[in-house]
C-alpha positions, 0 to 999 in steps of 0.5 A: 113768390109768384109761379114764374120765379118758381119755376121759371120754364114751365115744362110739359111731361112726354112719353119717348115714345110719344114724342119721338114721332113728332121729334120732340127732344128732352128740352125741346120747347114746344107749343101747344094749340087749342081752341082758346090760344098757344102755350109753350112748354119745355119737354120734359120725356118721362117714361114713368108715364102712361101712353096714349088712351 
């Protein structure tokens, strides 16, 4: 079984206090850019995570 069927949305974990800013919601898909192309994920807010540097 390949990564896709198991998890079928792939998510991303935020901070609330990281996403609410950019208003991102629980569920939101989202895209992230860089230098070498686009993903989309599914938000995921967590609080158990740190924030920032």
């Amino acid at each position: 079984m390949g990564t896709r069927e198991q998890h079928p949305e792939p998510v991303i974990e935020l901070h609330p206090d990281t996403a609410q800013p950019l208003g991102i919601e629980e569920g939101d898909w989202i895209y992230i850019e860089t230098c070498r192309g686009v993903i989309r994920r599914r938000a995921r807010l967590v609080k158990e995570i740190g924030v920032g540097g």
